[in-house]
C-alpha positions in Angstrom: -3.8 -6.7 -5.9 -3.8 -5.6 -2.3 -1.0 -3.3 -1.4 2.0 -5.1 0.6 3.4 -3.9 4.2 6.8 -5.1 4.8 8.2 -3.9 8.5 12.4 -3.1 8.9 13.2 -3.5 12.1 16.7 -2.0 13.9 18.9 -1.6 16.6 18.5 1.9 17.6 20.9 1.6 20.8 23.7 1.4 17.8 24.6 4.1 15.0 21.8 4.8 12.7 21.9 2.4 9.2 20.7 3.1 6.5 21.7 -0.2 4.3 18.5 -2.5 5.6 15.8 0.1 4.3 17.9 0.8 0.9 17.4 -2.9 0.5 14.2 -3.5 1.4 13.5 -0.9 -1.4 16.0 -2.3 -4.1 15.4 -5.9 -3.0 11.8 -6.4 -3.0 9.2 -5.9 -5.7 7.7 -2.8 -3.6 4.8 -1.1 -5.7 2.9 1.9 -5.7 0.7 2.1 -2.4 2.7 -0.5 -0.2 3.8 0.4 3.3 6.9 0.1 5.0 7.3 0.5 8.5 11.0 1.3 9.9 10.9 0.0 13.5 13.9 1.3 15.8 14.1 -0.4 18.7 16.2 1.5 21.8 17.0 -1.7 24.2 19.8 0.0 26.0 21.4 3.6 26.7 24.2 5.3 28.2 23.4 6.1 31.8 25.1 9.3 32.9 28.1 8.6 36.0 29.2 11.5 38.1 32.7 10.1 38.1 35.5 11.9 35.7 38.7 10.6 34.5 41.5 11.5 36.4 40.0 15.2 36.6 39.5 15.9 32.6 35.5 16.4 33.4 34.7 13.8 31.1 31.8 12.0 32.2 31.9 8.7 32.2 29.1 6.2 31.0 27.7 2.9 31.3 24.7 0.7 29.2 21.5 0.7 31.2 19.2 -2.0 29.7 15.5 -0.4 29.0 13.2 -2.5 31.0 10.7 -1.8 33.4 10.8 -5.0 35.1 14.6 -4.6 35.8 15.7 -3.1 39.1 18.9 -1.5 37.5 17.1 -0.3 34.2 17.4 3.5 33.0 15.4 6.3 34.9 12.5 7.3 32.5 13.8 10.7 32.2 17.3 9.7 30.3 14.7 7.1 27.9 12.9 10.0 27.3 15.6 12.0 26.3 17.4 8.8 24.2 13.9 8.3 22.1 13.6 12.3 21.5 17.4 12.4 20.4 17.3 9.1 18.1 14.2 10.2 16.4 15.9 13.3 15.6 18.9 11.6 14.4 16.5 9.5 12.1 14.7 12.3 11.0 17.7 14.2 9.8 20.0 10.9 9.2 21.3 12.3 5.4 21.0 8.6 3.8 17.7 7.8 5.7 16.3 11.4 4.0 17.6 10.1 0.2 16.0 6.7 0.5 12.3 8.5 2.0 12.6 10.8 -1.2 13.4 7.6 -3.5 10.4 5.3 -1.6 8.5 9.2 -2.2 9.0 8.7 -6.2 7.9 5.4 -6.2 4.8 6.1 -3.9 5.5 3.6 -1.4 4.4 4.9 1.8 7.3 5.3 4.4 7.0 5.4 8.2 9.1 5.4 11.0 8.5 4.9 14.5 10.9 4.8 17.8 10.4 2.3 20.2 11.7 0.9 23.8 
């Protein structure tokens, strides 16, 4: 029987969840050799302001959307720095690391990738 791929895809512009790929693995009949594919998607981040709040040196923040055809979308440099910081947080997510070793001892292949 050929091997299955199944794709989980997520909001990566909110907090990293784990429930959707714990399900995939619980709720379908994943065998040895399929493929899973976790798909963040970034479609917004927090744009640095230079204003503070009432002098407490808090910067303050506001959602740039992530889109190249938009005039008021996010400098490259801060998506940069977004995709490096939520593959980390993936990478290291405690859950996320559990569920790759469960997916492991079932030899489903897991992957992850980060996109904008």
């Amino acid at each position: 029987m050929e091997a299955q791929r199944v794709v989980v895809i997520q909001d990566a512009s909110r907090e990293v969840s784990s429930s959707a790929i714990g399900r995939a693995l619980h709720g379908l009949s994943l065998k040895p050799g399929d493929k899973l594919t976790l798909l963040a998607v970034i479609h917004q981040v927090k744009t640095p302001s230079t204003l503070s709040i009432l002098g407490s040196r808090k910067l303050l923040g506001y959602g740039s959307r992530v889109d190249s055809s938009s005039m008021f979308g996010a400098n490259e440099r801060i998506i940069g720095r977004e995709v490096a910081r939520k593959k980390n947080e993936y990478q290291n997510h405690i859950e996320l690391v559990e569920i790759s070793k469960l997916y492991e001892a079932k030899q489903v292949l897991l992957r992850s990738t980060t996109r904008i």
